[in-house]
KOLMARRO-458514 format. One record per residue (C-alpha): residue number from 1; x, y, z. Coordinates in Angstrom, 3 decimals, padded with zeros to 6 digits. Layout:
BEGIN
n px py pz
NUM X Y Z
...
//
This chain:
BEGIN
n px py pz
1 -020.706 -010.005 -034.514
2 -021.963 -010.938 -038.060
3 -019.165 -011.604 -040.783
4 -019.428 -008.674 -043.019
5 -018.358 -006.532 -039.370
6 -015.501 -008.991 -039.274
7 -014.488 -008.271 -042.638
8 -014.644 -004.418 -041.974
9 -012.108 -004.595 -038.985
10 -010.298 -006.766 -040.956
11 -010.259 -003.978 -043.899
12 -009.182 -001.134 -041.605
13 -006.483 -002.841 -039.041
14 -002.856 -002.518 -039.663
15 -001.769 -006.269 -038.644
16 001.766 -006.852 -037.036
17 002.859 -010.504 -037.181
18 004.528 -011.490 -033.895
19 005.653 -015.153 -034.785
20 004.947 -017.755 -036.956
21 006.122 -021.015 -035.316
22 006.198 -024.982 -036.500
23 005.513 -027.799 -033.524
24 004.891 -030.845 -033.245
25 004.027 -033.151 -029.806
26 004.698 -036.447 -029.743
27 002.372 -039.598 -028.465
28 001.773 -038.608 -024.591
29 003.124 -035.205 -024.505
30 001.369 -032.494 -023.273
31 001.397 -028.759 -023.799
32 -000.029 -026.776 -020.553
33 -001.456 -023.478 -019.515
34 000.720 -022.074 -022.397
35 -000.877 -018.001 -021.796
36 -001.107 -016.878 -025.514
37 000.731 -014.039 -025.577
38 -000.887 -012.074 -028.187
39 -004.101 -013.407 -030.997
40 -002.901 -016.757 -032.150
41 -004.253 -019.322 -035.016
42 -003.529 -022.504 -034.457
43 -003.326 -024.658 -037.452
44 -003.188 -028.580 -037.514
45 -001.710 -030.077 -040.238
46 -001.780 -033.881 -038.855
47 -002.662 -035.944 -036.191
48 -004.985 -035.602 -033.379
49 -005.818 -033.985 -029.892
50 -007.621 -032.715 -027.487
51 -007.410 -028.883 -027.216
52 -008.826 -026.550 -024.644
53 -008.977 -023.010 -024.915
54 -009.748 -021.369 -021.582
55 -012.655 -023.480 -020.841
56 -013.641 -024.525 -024.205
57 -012.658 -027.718 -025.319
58 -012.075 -029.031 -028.863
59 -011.124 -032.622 -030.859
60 -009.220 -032.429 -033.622
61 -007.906 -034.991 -036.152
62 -006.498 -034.218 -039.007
63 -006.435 -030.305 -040.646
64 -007.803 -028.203 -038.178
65 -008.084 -024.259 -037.197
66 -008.453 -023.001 -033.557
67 -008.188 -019.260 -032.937
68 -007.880 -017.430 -029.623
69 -006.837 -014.322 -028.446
70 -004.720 -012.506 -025.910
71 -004.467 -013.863 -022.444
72 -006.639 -017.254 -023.107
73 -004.595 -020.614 -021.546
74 -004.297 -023.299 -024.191
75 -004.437 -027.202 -023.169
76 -003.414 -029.537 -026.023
77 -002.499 -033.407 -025.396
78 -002.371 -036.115 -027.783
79 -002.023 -039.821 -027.927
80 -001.179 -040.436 -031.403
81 001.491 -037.218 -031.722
82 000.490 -033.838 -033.581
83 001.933 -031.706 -035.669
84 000.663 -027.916 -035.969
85 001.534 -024.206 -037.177
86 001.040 -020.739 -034.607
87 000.582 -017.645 -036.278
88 000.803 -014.856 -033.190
89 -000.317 -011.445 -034.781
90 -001.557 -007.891 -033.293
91 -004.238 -006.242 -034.630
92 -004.084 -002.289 -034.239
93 -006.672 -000.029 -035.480
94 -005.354 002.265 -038.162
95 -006.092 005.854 -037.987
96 -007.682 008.140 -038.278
97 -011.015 006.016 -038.836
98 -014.722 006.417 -037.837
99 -016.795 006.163 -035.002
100 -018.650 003.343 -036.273
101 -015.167 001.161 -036.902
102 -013.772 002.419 -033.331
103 -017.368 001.107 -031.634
104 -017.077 -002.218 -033.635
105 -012.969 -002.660 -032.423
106 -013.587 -001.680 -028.682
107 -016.789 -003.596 -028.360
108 -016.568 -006.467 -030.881
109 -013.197 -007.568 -030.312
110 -013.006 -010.042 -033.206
111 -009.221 -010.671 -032.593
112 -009.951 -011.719 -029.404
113 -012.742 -014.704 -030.579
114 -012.692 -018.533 -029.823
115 -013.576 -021.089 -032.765
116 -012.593 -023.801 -034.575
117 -013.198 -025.013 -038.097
118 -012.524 -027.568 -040.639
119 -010.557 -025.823 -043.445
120 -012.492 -026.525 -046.841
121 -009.057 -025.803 -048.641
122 -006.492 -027.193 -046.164
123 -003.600 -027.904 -048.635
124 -003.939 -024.320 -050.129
125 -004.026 -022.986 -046.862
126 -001.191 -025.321 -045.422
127 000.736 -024.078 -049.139
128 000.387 -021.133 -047.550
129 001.162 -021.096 -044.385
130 004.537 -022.918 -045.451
131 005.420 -020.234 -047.759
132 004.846 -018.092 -045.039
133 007.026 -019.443 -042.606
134 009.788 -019.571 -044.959
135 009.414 -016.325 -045.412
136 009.124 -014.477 -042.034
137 012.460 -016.811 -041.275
138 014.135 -014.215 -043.936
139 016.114 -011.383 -042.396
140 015.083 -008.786 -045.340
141 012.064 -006.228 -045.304
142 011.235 -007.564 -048.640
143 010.610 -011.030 -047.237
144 008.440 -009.784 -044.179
145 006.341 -007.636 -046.589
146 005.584 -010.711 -048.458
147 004.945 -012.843 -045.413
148 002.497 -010.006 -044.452
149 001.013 -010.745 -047.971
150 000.867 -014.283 -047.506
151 -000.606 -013.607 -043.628
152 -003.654 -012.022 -045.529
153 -004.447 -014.406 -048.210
154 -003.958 -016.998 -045.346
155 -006.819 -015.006 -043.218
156 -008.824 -014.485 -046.730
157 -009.545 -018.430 -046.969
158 -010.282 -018.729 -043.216
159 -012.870 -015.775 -043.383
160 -014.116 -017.745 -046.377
161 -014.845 -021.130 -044.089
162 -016.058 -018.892 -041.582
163 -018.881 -017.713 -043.730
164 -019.685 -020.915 -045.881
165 -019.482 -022.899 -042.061
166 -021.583 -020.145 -040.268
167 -019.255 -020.437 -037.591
168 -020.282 -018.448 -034.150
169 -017.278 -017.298 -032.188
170 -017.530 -017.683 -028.547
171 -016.601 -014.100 -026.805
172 -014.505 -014.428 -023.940
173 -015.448 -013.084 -020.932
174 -013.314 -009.328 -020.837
175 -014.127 -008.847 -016.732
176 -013.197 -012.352 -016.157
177 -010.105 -011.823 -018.414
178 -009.379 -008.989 -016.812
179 -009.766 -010.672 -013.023
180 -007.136 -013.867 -013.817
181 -004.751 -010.719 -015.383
182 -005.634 -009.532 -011.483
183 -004.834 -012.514 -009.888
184 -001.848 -013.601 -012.209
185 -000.155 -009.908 -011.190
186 -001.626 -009.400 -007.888
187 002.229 -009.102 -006.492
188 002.760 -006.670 -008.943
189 001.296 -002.546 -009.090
190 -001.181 -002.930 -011.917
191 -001.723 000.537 -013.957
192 -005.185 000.328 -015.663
193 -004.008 001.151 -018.690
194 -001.085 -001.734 -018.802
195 -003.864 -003.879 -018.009
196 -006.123 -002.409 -020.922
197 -003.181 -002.815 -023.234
198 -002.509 -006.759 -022.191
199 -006.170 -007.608 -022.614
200 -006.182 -005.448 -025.962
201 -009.326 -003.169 -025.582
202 -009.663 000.398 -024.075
203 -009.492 001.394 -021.053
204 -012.920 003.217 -020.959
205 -014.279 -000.035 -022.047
206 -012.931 -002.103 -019.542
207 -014.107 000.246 -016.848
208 -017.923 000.177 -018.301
209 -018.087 -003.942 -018.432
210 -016.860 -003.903 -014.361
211 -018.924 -001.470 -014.023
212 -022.409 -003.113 -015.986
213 -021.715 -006.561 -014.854
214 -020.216 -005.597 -010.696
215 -021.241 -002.356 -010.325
216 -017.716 -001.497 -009.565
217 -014.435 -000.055 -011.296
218 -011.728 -002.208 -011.881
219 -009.224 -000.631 -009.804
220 -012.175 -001.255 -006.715
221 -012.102 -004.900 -007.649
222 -008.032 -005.453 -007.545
223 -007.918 -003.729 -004.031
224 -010.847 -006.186 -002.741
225 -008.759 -009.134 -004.423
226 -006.148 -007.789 -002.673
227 -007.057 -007.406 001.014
228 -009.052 -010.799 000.223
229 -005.385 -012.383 -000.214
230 -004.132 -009.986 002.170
231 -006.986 -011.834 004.936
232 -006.212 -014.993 004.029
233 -002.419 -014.493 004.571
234 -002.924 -012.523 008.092
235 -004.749 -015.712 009.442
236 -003.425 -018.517 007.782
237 000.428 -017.897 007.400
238 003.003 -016.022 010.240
239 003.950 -013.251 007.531
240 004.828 -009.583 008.595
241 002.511 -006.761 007.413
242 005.678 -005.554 005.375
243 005.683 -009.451 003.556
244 001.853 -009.569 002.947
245 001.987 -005.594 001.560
246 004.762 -006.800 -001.040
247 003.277 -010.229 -001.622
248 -000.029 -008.407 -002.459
249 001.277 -005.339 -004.325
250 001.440 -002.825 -001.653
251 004.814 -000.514 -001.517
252 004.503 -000.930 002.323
253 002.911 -001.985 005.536
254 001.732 001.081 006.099
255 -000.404 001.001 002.714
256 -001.604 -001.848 003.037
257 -002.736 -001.159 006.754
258 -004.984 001.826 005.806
259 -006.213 -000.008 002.306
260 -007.164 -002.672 004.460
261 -008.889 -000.984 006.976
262 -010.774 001.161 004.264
263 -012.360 -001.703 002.407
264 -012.484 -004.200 005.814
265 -013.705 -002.043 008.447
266 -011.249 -002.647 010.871
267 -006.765 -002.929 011.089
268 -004.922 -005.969 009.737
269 -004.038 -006.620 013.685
270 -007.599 -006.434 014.585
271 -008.696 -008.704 011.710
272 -006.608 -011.450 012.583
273 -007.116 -011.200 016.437
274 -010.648 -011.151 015.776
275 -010.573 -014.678 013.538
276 -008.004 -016.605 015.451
277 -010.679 -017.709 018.015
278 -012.228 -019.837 014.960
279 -009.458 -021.568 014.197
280 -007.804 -024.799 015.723
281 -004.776 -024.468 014.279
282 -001.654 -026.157 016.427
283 000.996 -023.102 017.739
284 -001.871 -020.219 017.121
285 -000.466 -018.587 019.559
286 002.912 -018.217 018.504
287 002.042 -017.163 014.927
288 000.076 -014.365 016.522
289 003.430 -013.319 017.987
290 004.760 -012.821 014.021
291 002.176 -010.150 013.003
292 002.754 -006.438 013.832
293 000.427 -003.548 013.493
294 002.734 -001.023 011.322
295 001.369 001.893 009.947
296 003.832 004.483 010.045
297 004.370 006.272 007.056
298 007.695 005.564 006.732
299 008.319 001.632 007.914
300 011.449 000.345 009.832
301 010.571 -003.371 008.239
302 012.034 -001.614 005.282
303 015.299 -000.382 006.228
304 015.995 -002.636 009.812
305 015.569 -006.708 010.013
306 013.056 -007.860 011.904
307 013.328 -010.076 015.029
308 010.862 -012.470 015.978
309 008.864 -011.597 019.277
310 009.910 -013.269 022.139
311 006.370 -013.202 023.438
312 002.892 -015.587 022.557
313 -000.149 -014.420 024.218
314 -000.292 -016.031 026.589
315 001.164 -013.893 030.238
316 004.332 -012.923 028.300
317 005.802 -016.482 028.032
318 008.897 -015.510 027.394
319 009.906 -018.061 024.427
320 013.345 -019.132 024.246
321 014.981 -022.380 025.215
322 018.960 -022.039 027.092
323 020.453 -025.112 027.605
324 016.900 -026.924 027.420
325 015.334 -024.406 029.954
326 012.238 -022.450 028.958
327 012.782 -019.120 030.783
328 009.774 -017.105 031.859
329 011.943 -014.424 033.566
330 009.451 -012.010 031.557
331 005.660 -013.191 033.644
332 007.919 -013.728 036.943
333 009.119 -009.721 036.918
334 005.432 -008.861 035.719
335 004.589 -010.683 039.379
336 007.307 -009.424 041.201
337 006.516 -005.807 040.473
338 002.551 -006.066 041.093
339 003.487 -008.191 044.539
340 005.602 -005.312 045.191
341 003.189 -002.547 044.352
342 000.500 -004.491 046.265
343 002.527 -004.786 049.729
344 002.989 -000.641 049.272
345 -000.204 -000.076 048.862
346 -001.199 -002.198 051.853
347 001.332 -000.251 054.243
348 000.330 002.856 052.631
349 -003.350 002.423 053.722
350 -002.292 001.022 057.247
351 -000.050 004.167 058.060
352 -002.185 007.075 056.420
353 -005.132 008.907 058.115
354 -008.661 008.332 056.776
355 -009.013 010.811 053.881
356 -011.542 013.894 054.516
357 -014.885 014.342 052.961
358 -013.605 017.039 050.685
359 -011.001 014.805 049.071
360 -011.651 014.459 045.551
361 -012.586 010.911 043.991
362 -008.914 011.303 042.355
363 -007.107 011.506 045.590
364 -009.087 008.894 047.223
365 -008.990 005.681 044.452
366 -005.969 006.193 042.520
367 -002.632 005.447 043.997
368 -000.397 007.594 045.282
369 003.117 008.214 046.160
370 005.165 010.196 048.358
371 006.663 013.384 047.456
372 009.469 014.570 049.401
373 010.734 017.593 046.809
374 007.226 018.939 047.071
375 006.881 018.482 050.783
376 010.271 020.110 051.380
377 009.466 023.086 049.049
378 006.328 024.133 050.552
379 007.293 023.476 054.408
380 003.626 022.119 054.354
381 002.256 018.955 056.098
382 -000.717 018.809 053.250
383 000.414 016.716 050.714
384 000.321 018.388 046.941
385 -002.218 015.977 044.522
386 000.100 013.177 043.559
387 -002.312 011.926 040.839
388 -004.121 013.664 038.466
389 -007.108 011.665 036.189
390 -006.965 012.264 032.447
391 -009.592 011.579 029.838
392 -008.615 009.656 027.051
393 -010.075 007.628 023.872
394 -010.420 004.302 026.501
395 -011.976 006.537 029.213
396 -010.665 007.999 031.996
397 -007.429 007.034 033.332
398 -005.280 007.925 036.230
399 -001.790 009.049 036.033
400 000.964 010.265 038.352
401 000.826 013.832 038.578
402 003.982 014.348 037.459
403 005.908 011.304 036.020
404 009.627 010.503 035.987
405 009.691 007.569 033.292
406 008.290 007.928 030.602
407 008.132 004.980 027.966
408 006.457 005.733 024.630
409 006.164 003.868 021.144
410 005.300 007.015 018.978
411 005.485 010.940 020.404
412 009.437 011.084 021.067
413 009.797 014.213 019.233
414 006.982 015.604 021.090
415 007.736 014.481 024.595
416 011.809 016.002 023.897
417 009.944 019.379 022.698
418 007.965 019.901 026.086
419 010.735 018.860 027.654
420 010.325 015.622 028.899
421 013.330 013.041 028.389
422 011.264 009.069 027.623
423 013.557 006.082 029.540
424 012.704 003.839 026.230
425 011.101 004.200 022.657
426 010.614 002.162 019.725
427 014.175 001.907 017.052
428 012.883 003.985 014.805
429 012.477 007.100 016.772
430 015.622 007.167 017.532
431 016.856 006.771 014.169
432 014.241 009.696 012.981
433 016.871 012.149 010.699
434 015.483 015.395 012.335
435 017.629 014.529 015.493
436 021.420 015.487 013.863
437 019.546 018.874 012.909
438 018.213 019.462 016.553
439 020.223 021.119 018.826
440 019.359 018.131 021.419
441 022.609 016.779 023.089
442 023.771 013.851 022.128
443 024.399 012.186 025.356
444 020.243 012.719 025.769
445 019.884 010.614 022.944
446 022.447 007.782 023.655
447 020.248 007.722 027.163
448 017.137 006.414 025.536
449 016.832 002.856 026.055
450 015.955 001.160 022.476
451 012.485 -001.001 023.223
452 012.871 -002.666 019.744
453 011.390 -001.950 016.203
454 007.959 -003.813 016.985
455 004.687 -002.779 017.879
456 004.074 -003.701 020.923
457 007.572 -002.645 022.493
458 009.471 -005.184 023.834
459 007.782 -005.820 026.604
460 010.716 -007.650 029.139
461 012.952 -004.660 028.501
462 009.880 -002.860 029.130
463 009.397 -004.209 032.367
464 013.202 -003.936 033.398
465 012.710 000.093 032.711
466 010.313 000.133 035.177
467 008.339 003.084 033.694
468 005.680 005.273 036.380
469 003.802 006.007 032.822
470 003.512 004.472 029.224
471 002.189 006.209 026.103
472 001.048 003.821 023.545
473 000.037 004.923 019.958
474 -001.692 001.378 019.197
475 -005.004 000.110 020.606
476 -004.813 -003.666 020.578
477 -001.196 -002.776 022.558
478 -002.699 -000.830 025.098
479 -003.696 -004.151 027.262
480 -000.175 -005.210 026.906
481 001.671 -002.048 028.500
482 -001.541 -001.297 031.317
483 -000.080 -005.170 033.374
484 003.065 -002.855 033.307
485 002.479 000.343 034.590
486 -000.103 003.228 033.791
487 -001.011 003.576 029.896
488 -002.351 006.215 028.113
489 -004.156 005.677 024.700
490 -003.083 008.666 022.184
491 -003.279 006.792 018.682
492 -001.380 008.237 015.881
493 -002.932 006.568 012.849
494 -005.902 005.028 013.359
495 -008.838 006.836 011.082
496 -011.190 009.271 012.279
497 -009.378 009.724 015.739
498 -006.185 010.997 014.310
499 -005.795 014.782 014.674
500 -003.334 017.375 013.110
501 000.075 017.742 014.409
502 -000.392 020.495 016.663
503 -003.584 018.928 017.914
504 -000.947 015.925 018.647
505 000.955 018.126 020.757
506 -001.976 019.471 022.462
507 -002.841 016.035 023.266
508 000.720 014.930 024.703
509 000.994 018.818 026.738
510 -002.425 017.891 028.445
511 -001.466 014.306 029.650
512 001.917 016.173 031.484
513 000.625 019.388 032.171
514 002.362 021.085 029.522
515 000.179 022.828 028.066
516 001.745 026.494 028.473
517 004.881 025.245 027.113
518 002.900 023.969 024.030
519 000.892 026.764 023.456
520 004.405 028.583 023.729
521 005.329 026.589 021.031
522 002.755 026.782 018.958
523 002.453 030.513 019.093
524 005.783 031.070 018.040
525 006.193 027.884 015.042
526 002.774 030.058 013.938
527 004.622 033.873 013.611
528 006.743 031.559 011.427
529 004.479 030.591 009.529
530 003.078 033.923 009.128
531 005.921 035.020 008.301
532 006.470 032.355 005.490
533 003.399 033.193 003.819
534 004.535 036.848 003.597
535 007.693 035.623 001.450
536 005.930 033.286 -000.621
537 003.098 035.517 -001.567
538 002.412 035.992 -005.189
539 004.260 032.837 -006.379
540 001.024 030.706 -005.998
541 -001.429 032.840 -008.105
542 -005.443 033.781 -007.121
543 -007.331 030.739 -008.948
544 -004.407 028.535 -008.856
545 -004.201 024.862 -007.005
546 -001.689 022.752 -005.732
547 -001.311 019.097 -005.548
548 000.996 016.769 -003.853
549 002.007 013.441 -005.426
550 004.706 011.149 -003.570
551 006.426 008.479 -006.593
552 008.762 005.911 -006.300
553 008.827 002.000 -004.567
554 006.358 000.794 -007.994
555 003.186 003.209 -006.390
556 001.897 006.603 -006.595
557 000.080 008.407 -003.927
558 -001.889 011.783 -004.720
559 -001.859 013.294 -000.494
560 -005.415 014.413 000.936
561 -005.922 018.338 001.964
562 -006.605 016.745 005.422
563 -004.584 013.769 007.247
564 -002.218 013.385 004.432
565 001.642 012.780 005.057
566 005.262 013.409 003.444
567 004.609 017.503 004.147
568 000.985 017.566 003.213
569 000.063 019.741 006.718
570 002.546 022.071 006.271
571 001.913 022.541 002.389
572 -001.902 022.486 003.237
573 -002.641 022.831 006.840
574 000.217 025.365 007.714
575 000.830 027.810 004.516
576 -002.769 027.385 003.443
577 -001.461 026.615 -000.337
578 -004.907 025.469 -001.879
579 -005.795 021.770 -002.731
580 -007.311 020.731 -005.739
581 -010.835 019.439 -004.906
582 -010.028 016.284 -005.346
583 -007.748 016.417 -002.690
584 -010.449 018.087 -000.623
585 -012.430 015.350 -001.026
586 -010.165 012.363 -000.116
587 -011.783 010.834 002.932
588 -008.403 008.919 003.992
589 -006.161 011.551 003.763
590 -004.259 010.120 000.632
591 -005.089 007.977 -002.788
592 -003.369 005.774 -004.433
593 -003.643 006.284 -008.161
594 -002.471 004.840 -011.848
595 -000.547 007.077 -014.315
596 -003.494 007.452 -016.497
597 -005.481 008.876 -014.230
598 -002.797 011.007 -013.111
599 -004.196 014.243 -014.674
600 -007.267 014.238 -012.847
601 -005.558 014.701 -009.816
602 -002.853 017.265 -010.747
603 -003.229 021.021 -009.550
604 -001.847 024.168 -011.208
605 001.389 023.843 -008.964
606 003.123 020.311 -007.946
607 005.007 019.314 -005.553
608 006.764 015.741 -005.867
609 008.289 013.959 -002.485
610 010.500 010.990 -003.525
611 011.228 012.400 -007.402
612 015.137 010.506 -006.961
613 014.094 007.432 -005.177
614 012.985 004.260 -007.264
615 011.401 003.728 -010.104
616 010.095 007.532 -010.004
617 011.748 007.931 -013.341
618 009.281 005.728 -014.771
619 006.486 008.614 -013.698
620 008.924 011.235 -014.791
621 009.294 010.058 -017.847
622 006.461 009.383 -019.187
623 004.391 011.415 -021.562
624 001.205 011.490 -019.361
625 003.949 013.231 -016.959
626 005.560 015.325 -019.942
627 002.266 016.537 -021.163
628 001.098 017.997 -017.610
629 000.229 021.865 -017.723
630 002.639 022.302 -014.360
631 005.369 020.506 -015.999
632 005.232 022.463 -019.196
633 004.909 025.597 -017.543
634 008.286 024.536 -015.091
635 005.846 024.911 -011.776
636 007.434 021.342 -009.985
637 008.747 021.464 -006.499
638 010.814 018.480 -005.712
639 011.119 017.550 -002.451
640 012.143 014.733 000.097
641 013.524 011.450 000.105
642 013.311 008.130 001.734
643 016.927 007.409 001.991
644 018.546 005.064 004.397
645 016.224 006.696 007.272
646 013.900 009.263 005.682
647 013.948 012.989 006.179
648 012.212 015.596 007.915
649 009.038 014.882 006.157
650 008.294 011.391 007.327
651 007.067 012.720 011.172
652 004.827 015.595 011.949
653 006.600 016.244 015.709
654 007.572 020.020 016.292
655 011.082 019.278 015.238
656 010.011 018.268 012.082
657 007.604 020.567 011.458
658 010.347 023.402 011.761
659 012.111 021.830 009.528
660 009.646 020.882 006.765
661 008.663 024.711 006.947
662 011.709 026.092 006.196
663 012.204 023.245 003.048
664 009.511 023.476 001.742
665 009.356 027.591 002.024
666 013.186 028.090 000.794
667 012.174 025.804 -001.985
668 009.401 028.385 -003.096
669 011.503 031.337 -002.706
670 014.165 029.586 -005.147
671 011.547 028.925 -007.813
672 010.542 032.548 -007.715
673 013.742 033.676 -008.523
//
């Protein structure tokens, strides 16, 4: 940038002086990574040092200038003491101005330049800059008018050495700027526009320099930076998914979980199981045992402590010394049980006849049991099929044909709807807030054994249940629960083989034979629906879109027309309320978004889960919010909470699904009136 450009900026800024400070440092001190917080001169009126700015290093003795801007670290040490001024000012472009002078301010940046110089008129300058100080000391408006003054003339003599000395301001680097800002605030949500404002240039131009010099946006580059750290702290550190998600800037585990797996391929879990063969770290094993695989949409790590496993990796050790002992009460039941099952087997084979050549492959390999109620029902000597082979995700498995105990780690609501009562399931089912509105007895619920709040269940109790049949939502769990008893893979998360909640249901009918009890269901949940649509008609106009936008815990999430949460299938999926097409084109079924962007996303109609839970104010509040067309025009739906233990629209099982239709339909119906 040439002078006379300098002088033009200079001509058209309105200037806002921050500080003006006096310092010294005395022989040996040192001043370190001081982060300027705003465009700072330095002035040196005696002495000498050694200054760095950023990288850029400068010796000074004697009257000296150094000038950097926002964001740059300064390094000054001395032997012989030093004795300087800071100005700290803000340059803001004044309005309304031309293109020419907005070009040279977003692209030039002068006020963000690194140089030094030898003042040509130091005791005029250093007149100055003492008047000046006195001055902005003053409490009146009078005196800070005439600092601003003296500010000026100050700035006139420097841009006067700048010309006579040719002096060529180094540019700092805006991306890399911008990436220390990143890694500085990585714990933190970071809005691209706060991030604009802090390294005092626009947002479009921020986005264009990632984009020239990475080929990437800036918000791409913090959430690579961010499952970067995220990697490093899965392997090298025994954190919870809930820790790393907070320590990384993630509202939850659950987050952080599908972010990771977007730009990594693969889970957190699967990451870290699939690096700890390389390393040779002492106790591996153990901090394997720390990490859990949790991405519900609604975590317990957040509202229940967490418990350290009791298990490594190695044959369920069970870990925990009593009086000096180190019990493995866990691996000797594990043996006990498949000794057991063996022996039954081996009598079973010695006292049954040879199987006939029309017996299917089922009834020949898998293992069967007796049963008596079926025997004594028919008055038959032919045993009914007592196994029944299911395909599934990990390939075909064999199950009981119809079992008695029934341990899952996702599904409860499901498995209660087709009426089958699970022996044990994860905490947080049983916590889910759709149960007090059920009409499920309570002595039904006080029967289900609590298996923990982790992923994989705890796996002693577990064993202790003695389950005929395990569901398990989790694939890196599934080896865990098959050296108990029969497991069937139905995942509930993981990417592209996650299906709708009625597909869900479909899923858990077909394992139990249910599946005329869930078509039942679904038959009659859809006249409801029907029936829904028929009241709401009208209020979502021909033409018009609707968007769904969960606030609060310091993120924002805009929810996919497909495989979103927090109501998203029943607004979507169920009422067939239309998306915008941004929402139609969301690959992972939500996005995670800044408030400046926050138009883009927006439909004709809104509807906000979370609008009283924390820190949604600070979306509700703000102009970009104020100035939406569905605000102005009163077309909000606020819905939902978190609370102590979530609501209705944190699970898609039937009971909640009932529920979330009648919210979200009576909530229509009163903004028609």
């Amino acid at each position: 940038m040439n002078l006379n450009d300098h002088i033009r900026l200079w001509n058209h800024v309105f200037v806002k002086i921050l500080d003006v400070r006096q310092n010294a440092l005395h022989p040996g001190e040192k001043l370190k990574n001081y982060q300027l917080p705003a465009s700072t001169y330095l002035y040196i009126i005696d002495g000498s040092a050694r200054i760095r700015m950023d990288q850029h290093r400068y010796i000074v003795d004697g009257f000296h200038i150094v000038h950097g801007g926002k964001q740059a670290y300064l390094n000054m040490e001395t032997d012989s003491g030093v004795a300087y001024y800071m100005i700290l000012y803000k340059a803001i472009l004044a309005l309304p101005c031309g293109m020419e002078i907005q070009h040279l301010m977003d692209h030039e940046r002068p006020f963000q330049d690194q140089y030094a110089l030898v003042p040509t008129r130091p005791l005029d300058m250093y007149q100055c800059m003492e008047e000046l100080k006195r001055e902005w000391e003053q409490s009146t408006k009078l005196a800070k008018l005439h600092a601003k003054t003296l500010f000026h003339q100050w700035v006139y003599f420097l841009l006067e050495d700048l010309h006579r000395q040719s002096i060529q301001p180094y540019k700092p680097d805006t991306v890399m700027q911008a990436i220390d800002y990143m890694n500085a605030h990585l714990h933190e949500p970071i809005a691209l526009d706060v991030m604009a404002e802090a390294l005092e240039c626009s947002v479009g131009h921020l986005s264009r320099l990632f984009k020239q010099k990475l080929n990437i946006s800036p918000i791409q580059y913090l959430g690579q930076i961010r499952m970067e750290r995220a990697a490093h702290l899965l392997v090298h550190t025994g954190a919870t998914l809930q820790q790393i998600a907070e320590q990384v800037g993630y509202p939850d585990a659950h987050s952080l979980s599908r972010s990771f797996k977007k730009i990594k391929g693969l889970s957190p879990i699967r990451y870290k199981k699939g690096l700890s063969q390389w390393l040779s770290k002492p106790q591996k094993a153990l901090e394997l045992n720390h990490e859990q695989d949790l991405p519900s949409v609604m975590q317990e790590n957040a509202l229940h402590p967490l418990h350290p496993s009791l298990y490594n990796d190695i044959d369920y050790q069970y870990q925990k010394n009593v009086g000096g002992e180190l019990l493995m009460q866990g691996k000797f039941k594990i043996t006990a049980l498949s000794m057991m099952l063996c022996l039954t087997l081996l009598l079973a084979a010695c006292s049954s006849p040879a199987p006939s050549a029309s017996s299917t492959q089922t009834e020949t390999t898998a293992t069967t049991t007796q049963s008596s109620n079926q025997a004594a029902e028919s008055g038959k000597s032919t045993a009914q099929p007592e196994t029944r082979t299911i395909s599934t995700l990990r390939g075909d498995v064999v199950i009981p044909a119809n079992p008695e105990r029934v341990a899952s780690d996702q599904y409860m609501g499901y498995l209660l709807k087709l009426g089958i009562i699970p022996v044990g399931v994860r905490t947080f089912m049983l916590n889910e807030s759709w149960i007090e509105k059920s009409d499920i007895p309570a002595d039904v619920i006080a029967g289900i054994e609590d298996l923990g709040g982790e992923f994989p269940m705890n796996l002693e109790k577990l064993v202790s249940l003695e389950p005929d049949l395990i569901i398990g939502s989790i694939d890196k769990n599934i080896e865990d629960y098959e050296k108990i008893a029969t497991t069937v893979f139905l995942p509930y998360w993981e990417g592209e083989t996650t299906s709708g909640p009625l597909e869900k249901l479909r899923r858990i009918a077909g394992v139990f034979g249910k599946e005329k009890e869930a078509e039942a269901w679904i038959t009659t949940y859809e006249e409801k629906v029907d029936e829904a649509k028929k009241r709401i008609d009208g209020i979502i106009k021909d033409g018009e879109t609707v968007s769904i936008v969960q606030i609060g815990n310091k993120a924002m999430y805009v929810m996919g027309a497909d495989g979103g949460n927090y109501g998203s299938s029943t607004i979507y999926e169920m009422l067939k309320l239309p998306p915008t097409q941004q929402a139609l084109e969301m690959k992972e079924g939500f996005e995670s978004i800044s408030l400046e962007v926050l138009p883009e996303y927006m439909g004709d109609h809104i509807f906000v889960y979370g609008s009283g839970d924390a820190d949604a104010e600070e979306v509700l509040n703000s102009e970009v919010w104020k100035h939406l067309p569905a605000v102005q025009k009163g077309q909000v739906y606020a819905y939902g909470s978190f609370g102590d233990k979530g609501d209705e629209f944190v699970m898609e099982d039937p009971y909640s699904l009932e529920l979330q239709l009648d919210t979200i339909t009576n909530i229509l119906l009163k903004a028609k009136k």
